[in-house]
C-alpha positions in Angstrom: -22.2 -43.8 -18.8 -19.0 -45.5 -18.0 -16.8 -43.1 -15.6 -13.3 -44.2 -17.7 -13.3 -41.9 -20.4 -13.7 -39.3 -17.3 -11.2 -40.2 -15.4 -8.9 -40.7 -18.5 -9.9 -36.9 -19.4 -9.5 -35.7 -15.6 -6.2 -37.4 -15.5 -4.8 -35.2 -18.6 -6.3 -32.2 -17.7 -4.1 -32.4 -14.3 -6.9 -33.8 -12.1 -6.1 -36.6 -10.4 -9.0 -39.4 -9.9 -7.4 -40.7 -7.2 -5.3 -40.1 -3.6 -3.5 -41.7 -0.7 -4.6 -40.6 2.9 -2.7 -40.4 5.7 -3.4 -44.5 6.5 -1.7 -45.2 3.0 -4.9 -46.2 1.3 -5.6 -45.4 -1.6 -8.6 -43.5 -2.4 -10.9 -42.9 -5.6 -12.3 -39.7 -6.7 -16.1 -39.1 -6.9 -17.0 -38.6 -10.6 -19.3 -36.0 -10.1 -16.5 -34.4 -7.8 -14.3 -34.7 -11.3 -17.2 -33.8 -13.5 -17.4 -30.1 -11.4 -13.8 -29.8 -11.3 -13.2 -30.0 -15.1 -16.0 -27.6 -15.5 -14.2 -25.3 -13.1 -11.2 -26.0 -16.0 -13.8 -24.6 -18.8 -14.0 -28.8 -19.7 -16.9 -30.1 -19.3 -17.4 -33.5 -18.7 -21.3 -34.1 -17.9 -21.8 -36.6 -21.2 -19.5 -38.4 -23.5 -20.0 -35.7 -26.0 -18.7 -33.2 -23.8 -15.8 -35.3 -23.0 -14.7 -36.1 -26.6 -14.7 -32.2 -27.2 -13.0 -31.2 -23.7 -10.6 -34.0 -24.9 -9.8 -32.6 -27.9 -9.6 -28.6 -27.0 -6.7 -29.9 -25.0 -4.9 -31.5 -27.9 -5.3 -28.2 -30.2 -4.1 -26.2 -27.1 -1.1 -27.9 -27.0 -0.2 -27.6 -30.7 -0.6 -23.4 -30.4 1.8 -21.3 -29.5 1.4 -19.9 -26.1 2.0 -16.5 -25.4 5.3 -17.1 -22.9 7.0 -20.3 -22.4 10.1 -20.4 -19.6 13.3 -21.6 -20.0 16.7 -21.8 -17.8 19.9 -20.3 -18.4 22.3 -23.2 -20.0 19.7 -25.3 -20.6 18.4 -26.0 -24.8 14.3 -25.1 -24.8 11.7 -25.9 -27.2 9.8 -23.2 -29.2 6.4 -24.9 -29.0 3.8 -24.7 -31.9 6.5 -22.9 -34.6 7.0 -24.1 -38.2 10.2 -24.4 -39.1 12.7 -21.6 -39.5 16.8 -21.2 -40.5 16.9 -18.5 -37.9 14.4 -16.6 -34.9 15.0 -12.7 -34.1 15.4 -12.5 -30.2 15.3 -9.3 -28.2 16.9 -9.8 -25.2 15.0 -7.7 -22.2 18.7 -5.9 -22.0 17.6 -4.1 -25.7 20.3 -6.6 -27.5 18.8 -7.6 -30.7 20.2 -11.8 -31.7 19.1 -14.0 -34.7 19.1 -17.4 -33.3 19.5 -20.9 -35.4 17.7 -23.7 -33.9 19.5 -26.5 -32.6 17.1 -28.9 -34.2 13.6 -28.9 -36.4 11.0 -31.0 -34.7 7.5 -31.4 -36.1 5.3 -29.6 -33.7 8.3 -27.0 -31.9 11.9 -25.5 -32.7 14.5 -26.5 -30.1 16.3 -23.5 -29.7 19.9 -23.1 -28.2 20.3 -21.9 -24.0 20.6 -18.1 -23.0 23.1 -17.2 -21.0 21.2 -14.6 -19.0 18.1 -14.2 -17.3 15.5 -11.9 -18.6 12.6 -11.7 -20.1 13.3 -12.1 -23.9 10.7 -11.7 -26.8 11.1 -14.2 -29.7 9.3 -12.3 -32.7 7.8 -15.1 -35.0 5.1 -14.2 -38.5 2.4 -15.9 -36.2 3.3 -12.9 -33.1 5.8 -12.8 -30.1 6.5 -15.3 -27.9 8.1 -14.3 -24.6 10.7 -16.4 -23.2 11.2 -15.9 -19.5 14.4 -17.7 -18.7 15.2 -18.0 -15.1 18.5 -18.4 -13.1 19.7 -21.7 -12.2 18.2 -21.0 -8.8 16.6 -18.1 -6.8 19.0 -16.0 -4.9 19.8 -17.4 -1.6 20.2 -15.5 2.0 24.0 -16.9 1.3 24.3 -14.6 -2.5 23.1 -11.6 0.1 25.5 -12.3 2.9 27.9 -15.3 2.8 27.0 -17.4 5.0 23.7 -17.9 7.8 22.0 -15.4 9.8 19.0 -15.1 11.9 15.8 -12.8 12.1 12.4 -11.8 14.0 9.6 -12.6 12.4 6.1 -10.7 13.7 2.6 -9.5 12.8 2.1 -6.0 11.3 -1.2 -5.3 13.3 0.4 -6.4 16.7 3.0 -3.6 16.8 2.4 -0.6 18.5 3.3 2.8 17.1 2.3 6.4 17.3 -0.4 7.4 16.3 -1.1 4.4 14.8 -4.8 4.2 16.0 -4.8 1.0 17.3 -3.6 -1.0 13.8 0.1 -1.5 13.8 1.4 -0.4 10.7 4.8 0.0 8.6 5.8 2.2 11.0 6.1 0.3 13.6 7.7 -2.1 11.0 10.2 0.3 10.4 11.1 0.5 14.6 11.6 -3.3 15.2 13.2 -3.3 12.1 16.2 -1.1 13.9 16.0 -2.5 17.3 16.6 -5.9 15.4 19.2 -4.7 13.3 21.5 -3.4 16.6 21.4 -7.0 17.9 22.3 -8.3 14.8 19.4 -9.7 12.5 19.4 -9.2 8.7 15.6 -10.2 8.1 12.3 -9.0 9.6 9.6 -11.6 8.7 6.2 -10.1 8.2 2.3 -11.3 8.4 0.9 -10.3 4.7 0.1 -7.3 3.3 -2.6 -8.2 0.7 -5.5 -5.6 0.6 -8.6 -7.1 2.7 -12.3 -5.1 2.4 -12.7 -1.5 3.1 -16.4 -2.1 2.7 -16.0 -4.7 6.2 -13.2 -4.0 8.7 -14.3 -8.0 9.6 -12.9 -9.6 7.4 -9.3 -9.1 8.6 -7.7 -12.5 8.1 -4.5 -11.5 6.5 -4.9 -15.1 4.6 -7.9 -14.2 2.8 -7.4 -11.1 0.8 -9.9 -9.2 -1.5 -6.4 -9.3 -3.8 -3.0 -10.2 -3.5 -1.7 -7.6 -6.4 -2.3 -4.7 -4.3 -2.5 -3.7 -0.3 -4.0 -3.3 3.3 -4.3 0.8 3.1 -4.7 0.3 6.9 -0.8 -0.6 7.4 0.3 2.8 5.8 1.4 5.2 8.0 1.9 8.8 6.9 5.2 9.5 9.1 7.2 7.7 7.4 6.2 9.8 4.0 4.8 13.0 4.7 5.4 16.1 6.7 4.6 15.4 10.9 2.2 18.5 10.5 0.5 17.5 7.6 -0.3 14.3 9.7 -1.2 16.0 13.2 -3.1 18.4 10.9 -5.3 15.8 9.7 -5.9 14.6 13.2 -6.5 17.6 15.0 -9.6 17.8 12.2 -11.1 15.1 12.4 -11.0 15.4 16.2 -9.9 11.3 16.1 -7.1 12.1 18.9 -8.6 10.8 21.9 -10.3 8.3 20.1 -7.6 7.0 18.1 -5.6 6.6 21.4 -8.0 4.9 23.2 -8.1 2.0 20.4 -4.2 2.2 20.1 -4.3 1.4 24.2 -6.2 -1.7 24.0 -5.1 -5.4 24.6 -6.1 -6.5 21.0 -7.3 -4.5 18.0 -11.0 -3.7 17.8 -10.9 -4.1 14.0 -14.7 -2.8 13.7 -13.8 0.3 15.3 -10.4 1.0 14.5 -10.7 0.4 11.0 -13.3 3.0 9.9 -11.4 5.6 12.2 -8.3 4.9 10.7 -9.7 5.6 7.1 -11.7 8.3 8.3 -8.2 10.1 9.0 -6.6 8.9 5.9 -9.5 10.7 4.0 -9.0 14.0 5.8 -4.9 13.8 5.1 -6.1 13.4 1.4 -7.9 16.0 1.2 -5.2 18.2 3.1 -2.3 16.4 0.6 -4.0 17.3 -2.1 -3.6 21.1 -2.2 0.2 20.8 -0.8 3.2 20.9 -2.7 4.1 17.2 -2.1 1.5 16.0 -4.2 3.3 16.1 -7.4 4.8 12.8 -6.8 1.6 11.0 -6.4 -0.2 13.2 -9.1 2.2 11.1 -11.6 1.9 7.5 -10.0 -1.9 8.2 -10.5 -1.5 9.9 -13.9 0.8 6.2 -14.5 -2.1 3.9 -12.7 -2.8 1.0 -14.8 -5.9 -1.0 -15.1 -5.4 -3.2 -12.7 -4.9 -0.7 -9.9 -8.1 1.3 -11.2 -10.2 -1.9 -11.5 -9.2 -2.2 -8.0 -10.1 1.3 -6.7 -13.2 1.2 -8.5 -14.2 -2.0 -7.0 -13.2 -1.1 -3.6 -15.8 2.1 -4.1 -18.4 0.0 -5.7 -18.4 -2.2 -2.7 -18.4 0.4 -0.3 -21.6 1.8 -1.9 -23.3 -1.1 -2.7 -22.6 -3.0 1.1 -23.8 0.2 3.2 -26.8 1.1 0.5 -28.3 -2.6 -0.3 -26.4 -4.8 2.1 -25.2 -7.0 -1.2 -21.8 -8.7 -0.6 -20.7 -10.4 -3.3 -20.3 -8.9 -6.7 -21.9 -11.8 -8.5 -24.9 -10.2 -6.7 -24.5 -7.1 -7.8 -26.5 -5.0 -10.6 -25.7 -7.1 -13.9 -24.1 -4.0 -15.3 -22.0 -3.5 -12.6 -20.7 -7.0 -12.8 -18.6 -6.0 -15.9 -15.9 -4.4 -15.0 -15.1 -3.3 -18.9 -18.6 -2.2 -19.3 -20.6 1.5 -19.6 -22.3 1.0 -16.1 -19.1 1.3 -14.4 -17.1 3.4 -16.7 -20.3 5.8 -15.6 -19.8 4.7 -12.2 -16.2 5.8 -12.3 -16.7 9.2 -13.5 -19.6 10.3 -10.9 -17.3 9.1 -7.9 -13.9 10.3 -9.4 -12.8 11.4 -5.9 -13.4 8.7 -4.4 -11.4 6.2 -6.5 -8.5 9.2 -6.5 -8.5 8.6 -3.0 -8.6 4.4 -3.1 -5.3 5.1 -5.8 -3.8 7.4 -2.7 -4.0 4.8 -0.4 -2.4 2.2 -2.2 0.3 5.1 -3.3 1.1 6.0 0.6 0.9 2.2 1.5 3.6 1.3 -0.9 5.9 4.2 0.0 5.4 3.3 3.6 6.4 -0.3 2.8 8.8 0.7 1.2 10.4 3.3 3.4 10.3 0.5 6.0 12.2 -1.6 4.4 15.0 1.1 3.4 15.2 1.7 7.6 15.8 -2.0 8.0 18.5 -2.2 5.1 19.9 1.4 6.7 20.1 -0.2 10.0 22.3 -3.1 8.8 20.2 -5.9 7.6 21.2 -7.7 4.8 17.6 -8.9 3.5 15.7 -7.0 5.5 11.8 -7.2 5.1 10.6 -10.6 4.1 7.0 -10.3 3.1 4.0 -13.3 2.7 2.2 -14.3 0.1 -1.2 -16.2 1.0 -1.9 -19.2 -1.3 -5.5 -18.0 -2.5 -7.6 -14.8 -2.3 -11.5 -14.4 -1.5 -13.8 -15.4 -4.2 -15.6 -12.3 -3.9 -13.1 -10.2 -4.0 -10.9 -7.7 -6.3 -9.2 -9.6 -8.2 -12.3 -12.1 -9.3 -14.3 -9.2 -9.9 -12.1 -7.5 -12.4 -10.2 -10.4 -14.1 -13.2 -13.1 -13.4 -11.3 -15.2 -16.0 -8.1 -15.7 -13.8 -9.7 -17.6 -11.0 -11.2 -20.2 -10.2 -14.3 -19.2 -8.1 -16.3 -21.9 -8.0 -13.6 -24.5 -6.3 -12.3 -23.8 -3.0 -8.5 -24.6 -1.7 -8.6 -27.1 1.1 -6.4 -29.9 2.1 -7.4 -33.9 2.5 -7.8 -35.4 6.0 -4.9 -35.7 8.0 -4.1 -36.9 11.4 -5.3 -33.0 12.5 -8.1 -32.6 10.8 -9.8 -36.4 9.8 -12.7 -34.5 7.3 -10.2 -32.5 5.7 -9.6 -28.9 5.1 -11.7 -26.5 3.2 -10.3 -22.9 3.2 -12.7 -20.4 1.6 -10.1 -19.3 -1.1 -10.2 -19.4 -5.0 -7.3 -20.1 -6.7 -5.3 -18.5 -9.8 -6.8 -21.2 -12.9 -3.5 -23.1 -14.7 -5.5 -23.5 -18.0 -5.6 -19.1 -17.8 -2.1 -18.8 -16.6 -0.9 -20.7 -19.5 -3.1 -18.9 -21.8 -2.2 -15.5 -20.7 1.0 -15.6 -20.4 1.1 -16.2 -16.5 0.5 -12.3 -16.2 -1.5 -12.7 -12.6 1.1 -14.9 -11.4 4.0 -12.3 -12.0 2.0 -9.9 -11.3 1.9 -11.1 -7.6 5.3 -11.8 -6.9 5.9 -8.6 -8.0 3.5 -7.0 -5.8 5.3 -8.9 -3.2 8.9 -8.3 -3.9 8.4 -4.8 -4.8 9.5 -3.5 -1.8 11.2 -6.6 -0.1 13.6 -8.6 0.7 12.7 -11.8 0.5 9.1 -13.3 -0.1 7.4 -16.4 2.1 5.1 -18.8 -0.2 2.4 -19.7 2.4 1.6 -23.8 1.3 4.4 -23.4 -1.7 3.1 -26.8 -2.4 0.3 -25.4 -4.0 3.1 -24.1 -6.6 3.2 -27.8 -7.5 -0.4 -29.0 -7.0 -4.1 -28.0 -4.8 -6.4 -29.8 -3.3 -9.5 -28.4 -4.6 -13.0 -28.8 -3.4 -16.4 -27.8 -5.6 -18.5 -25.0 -4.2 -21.2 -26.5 -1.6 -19.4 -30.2 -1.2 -17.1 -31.1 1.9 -13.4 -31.1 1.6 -13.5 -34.9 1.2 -15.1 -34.5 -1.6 -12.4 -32.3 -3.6 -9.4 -33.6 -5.6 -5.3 -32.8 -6.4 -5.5 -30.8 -9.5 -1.7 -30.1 -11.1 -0.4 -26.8 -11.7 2.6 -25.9 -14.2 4.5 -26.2 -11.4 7.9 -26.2 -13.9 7.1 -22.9 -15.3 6.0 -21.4 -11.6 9.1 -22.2 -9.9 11.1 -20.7 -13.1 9.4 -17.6 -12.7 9.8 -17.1 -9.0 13.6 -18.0 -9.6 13.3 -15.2 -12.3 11.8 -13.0 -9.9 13.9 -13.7 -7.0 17.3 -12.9 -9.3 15.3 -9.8 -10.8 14.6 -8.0 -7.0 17.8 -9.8 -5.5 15.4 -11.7 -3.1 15.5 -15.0 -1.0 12.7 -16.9 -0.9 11.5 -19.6 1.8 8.1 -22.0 0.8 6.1 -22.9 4.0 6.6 -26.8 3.3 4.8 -27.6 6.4 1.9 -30.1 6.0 1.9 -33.1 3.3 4.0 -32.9 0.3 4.7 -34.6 -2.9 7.6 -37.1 -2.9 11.1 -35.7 -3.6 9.1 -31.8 -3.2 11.6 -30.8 -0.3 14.9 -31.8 -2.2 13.1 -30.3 -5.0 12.7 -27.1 -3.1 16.6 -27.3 -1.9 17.3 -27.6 -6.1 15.6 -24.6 -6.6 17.2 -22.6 -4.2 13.7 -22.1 -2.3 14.5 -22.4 2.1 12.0 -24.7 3.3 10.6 -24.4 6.9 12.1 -26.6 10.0 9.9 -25.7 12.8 11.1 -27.6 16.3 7.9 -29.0 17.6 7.3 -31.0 14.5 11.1 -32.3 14.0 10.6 -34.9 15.2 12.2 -38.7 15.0 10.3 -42.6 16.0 12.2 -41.9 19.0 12.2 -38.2 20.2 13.2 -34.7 18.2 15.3 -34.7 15.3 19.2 -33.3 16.9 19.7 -29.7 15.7 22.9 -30.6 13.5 20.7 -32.9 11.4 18.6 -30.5 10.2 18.8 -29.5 6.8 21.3 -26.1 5.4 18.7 -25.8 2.6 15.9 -24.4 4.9 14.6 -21.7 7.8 15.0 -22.8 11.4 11.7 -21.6 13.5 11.1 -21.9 17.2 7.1 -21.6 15.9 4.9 -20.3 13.6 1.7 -18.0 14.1 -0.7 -20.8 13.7 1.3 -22.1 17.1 1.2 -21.5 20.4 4.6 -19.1 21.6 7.1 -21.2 23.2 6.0 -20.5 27.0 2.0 -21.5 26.2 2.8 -24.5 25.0 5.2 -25.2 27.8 2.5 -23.8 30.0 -0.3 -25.8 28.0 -2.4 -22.8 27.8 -3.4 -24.1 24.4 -5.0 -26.9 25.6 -9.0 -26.9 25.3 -11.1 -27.4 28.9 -13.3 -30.4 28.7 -13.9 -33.8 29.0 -10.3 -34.7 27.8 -8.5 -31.9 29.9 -6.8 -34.7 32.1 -5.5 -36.4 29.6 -4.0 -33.4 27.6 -2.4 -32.5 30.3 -0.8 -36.2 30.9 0.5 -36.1 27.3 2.0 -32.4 27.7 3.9 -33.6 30.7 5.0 -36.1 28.4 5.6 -34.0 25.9 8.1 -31.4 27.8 10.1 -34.3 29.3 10.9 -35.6 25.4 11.4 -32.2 24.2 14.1 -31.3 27.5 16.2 -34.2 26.8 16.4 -33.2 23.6 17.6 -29.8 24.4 19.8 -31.7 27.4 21.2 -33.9 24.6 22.1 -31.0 22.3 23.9 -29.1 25.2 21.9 -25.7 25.7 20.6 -27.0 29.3 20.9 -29.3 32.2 19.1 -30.7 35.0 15.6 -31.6 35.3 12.9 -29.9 33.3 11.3 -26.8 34.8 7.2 -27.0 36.4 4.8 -26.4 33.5 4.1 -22.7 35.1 7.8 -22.1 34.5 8.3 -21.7 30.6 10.8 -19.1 30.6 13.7 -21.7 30.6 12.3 -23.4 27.8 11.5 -20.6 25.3 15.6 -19.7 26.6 16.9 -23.6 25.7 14.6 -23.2 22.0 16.3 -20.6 20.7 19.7 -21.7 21.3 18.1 -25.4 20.4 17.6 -23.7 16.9 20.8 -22.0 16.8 23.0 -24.9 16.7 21.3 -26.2 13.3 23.2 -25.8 10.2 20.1 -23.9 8.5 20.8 -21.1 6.3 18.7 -18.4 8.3 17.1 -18.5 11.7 13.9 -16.8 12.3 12.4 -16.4 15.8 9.2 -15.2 16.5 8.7 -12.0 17.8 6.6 -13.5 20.7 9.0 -16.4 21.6 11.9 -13.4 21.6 9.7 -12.1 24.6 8.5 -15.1 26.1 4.9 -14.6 25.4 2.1 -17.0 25.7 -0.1 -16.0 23.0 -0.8 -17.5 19.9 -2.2 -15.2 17.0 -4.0 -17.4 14.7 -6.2 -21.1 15.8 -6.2 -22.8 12.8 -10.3 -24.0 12.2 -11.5 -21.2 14.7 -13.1 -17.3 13.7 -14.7 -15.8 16.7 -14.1 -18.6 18.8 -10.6 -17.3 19.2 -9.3 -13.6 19.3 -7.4 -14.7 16.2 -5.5 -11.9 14.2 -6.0 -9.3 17.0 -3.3 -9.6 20.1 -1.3 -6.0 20.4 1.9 -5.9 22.3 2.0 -3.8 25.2 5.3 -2.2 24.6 5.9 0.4 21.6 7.4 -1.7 18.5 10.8 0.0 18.7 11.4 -0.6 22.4 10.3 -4.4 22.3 13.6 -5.7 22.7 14.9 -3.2 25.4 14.3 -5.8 27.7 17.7 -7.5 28.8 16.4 -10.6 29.1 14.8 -10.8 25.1 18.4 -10.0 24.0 19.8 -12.6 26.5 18.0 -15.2 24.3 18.8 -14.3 21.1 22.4 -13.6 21.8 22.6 -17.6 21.0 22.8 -16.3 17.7 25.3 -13.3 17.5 27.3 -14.8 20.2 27.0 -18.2 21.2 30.0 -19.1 23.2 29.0 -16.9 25.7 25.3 -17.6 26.0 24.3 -19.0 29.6 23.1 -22.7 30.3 19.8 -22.4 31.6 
């Protein structure tokens, strides 16, 4: 069977046959790598019958009317598959009722005339409503919130210590640096995500790969910040967790087997003691409110529990086959004999969201302009939440990955499913808003990890290397409307990690948008050193480093660099590496003289930050660690328990981090820079 009526089928389902690597070659898809990809797509492709048919469900697709489309304020739109009409009935989301008279009559769609608001607005049609989410020009923008550029911390919920907190930071501790921050002048707190992991297995605590991005990590609530101090030491004293819980809050890095399951153990015991006090009335309605989506989630979260500790079966798709269906009598049975229990999964998300969000009222009460900016990872677990109770959303079979690159020369394969563009189309792109508005709920601002996957993914069948995957499209004009819609509905910034390789034009895009892309110093570079600070771009986020990076001082210090063979020769091309990177602080006027020994780093985390502070970026973020001069690095890309990845704890209580003089020394670059010392 010839492979051209494949690839011609791939190509207009949004899968392209073919890609460029990193050498500029170009490169052809496998067919069978295609053939598995459009199947993922619900298109199969395996003979020329299927392909005439997968061919064709596309064409009547695009003649029906979909259930939202998305539009732009000022701009005409087309009504897609609508028979003509003198005049549509529009309800703006406002309540205002309009009657509308197409612009013009084509044969398959009405183009209609431009809003001029934002909003989700229902068109009512004989054939059913069609909602038109029309978007802003661009997302708001950290200038709309303040007026002109600003700076923040950014830092990893788990690495902050608070009381009581059991050895887990949690919004608590949020709420602490969030104030220490504000008093030296930051309007943003960056944040690692929030997504819900796996109460069923406190090791899987990769904040990239969540169970579900709608809802979140229980194990970041903390009760202080909601509920009486003596409901909370209440619940301690009986469980008998004290001296246990502050032995895990004392160590070096969090023992996520342990601390986990004692961390829930005293959330159960403050729901039981919650749930016979007179604050309960509040949470009585948000579960009296709950939706399906949060109950599929509790139940699932239950189920799991159960069937993990009683069968040792992970995966749902191993499960019972009546317990596979979420919908079904098996675990609408299931529900009912383990009511308590899936009360108490809804509790947890309850007091998580209040404690988010009471974090980010004590940063906006301190001063801060955005305050909180939260992160959203670019794919969930396959065997998580979310597939389990909307199977239809994702696309489990094909993992998220990346092509080889000069870092990684077999590619990238991730481990994470991704939200299916055929399903988002066809359901109106619920999931998708859905999780930004889990994300923006209680936020500021939102971070798109890979926002290029907004515009395309690199997606690999299950069982086959990443070299063996392909770029499949994604609506990315709808996506970016509805984030812009978002943004401009929860007056929110948003920055898209940008980092990596990206379509042609996609950073001016970004800058169109309104999205802040990410400048990052050790990679702005030019054929002949770094990149001057004032040449950076105003449309972005200037960052010292990121978490999958060394802090300033270890890479200064090379404690990032592997033991081996090539050891020598690491170290020659770090040496070279600080010289380069000196002068280019030297050039820009934050330092002078020679370069400091490689033991020495403290000088050059100092010369960074005020490196980064001359750039005309909108918004400078520091890491928390560079603020401090630490070495560590919390996440080695390509490593799991090779690394202590996701696990480092500061030493110092959250709130007091920046009570040292010399961490406000270096970032007073940014709320005072004529009087910030040469180093």
């Amino acid at each position: 069977m010839s492979d051209k009526y494949l690839r011609q089928l791939a190509q207009k389902a949004g899968v392209s046959p073919q890609w460029t690597d990193q050498a500029g070659n170009d490169r052809a898809v496998a067919a069978q790598s295609l053939r598995e990809i459009l199947a993922a797509l619900g298109l199969p492709a395996a003979t020329e019958a299927e392909i005439r048919d997968s061919s064709a469900l596309l064409d009547l697709v695009g003649q029906n009317a979909p259930p939202l489309i998305t539009a732009r304020v000022g701009k005409p739109f087309r009504l897609p598959g609508v028979a003509g009409a003198s005049k549509i009935a529009v309800t703006l989301e406002g309540g205002e009722t309009r009657r509308i008279a197409p612009r013009e009559i084509l044969p398959d769609a009405l183009l209609l005339p431009a809003f001029d608001e934002p909003g989700y607005h229902v068109a009512h049609l004989p054939a059913g409503d069609i909602v038109i989410a029309t978007a802003p020009k661009r997302c708001v923008t950290f200038a709309d919130l303040k007026g002109g550029t600003g700076f923040g911390l950014a830092a990893q919920i788990y690495s902050l210590r608070s009381r009581d907190d059991g050895g887990i930071g949690n919004f608590g501790g949020v709420a602490d640096l969030g104030r220490a921050a504000a008093k030296l002048g930051a309007d943003v707190l960056s944040i690692s995500p929030v997504h819900a992991l796996f109460g069923a297995e406190p090791q899987r605590f990769s904040p990239y790969s969540p169970s579900t991005r709608l809802f979140y990590n229980p194990l970041h609530a903390d009760p202080a910040l909601v509920l009486p101090a003596a409901m909370v030491a209440q619940a301690i004293d009986l469980t008998g967790l004290a001296a246990e819980m502050a032995r895990l809050s004392a160590l070096p890095q969090v023992d996520w087997p342990a601390a986990a399951p004692a961390r829930l153990q005293f959330l159960r015991k403050l729901f039981e003691i919650f749930q016979n006090s007179s604050e309960s009335a509040e949470f009585a309605k948000f579960r009296q409110n709950a939706g399906p989506l949060l109950r599929d989630h509790a139940v699932f979260e239950v189920l799991q529990q159960k069937i993990w500790r009683e069968q040792q079966i992970w995966s749902w798709r191993h499960w019972p086959a009546g317990l596979r269906d979420p919908a079904g009598p098996a675990v609408a049975a299931f529900e009912r004999e383990n009511a308590e229990e899936v009360d108490f999964q809804i509790f947890l998300q309850w007091l998580t969201g209040q404690s988010f969000g009471a974090a980010q009222q004590a940063c906006r009460d301190s001063g801060m302009k955005a305050g909180l900016i939260t992160d959203l990872a670019i794919g969930m677990d396959p065997d998580g939440s979310h597939s389990w109770s909307r199977p239809a959303d994702i696309l489990t079979s094909l993992s998220i990955g990346a092509p080889p690159d000069y870092y990684a020369a077999e590619g990238q394969n991730w481990g994470l499913a991704a939200l299916s563009p055929r399903a988002l189309a066809a359901n109106g792109f619920a999931p998708f808003i859905e999780t930004l508005r889990a994300s923006l709920r209680h936020s500021g601002g939102l971070r798109i990890d890979h926002v290029m996957g907004m515009s395309r993914l690199w997606l690999v069948p299950q069982g086959r290397g990443a070299l063996e995957g392909a770029y499949v499209a994604l609506p990315q004009q709808d996506l970016f409307r509805l984030i812009a819609l978002e943004s401009w509905r929860h007056r929110a910034m948003i920055i898209g990690e940008d980092l990596g390789t990206t379509p042609w034009g996609f950073r001016e895009f970004l800058g169109d948008q309104g999205i802040y892309g990410m400048r990052v110093l050790r990679f702005e570079r030019q054929d002949h050193g770094y990149a001057p600070p004032k040449s950076w771009s105003r449309d972005a986020v200037a960052m010292t480093t990121t978490h999958d990076m060394i802090a300033t001082a270890g890479w200064w210090k090379g404690a990032d660099l592997d033991d081996g063979p090539r050891r020598a020769q690491l170290e020659a091309d770090r040496y070279s590496e600080r010289g380069e990177l000196w002068e280019a602080f030297r050039a820009s006027g934050v330092v002078e003289g020679e370069n400091p020994p490689a033991w020495d780093g403290w000088p050059a985390v100092d010369a960074a930050i005020g490196f980064i502070a001359q750039t005309p970026c909108a918004l400078k973020i520091v890491a928390i660690e560079d603020a401090l001069a630490s070495e560590v690095q919390p996440n080695v890309p390509g490593t799991t328990v090779e690394k202590p990845n996701w696990r480092h704890r500061f030493e110092t209580e959250a709130g007091r981090l920046l009570d040292d003089e010399r961490a406000g020394r270096r970032l007073l670059p940014f709320t005072n820079s004529a009087s910030a010392p040469k180093t």
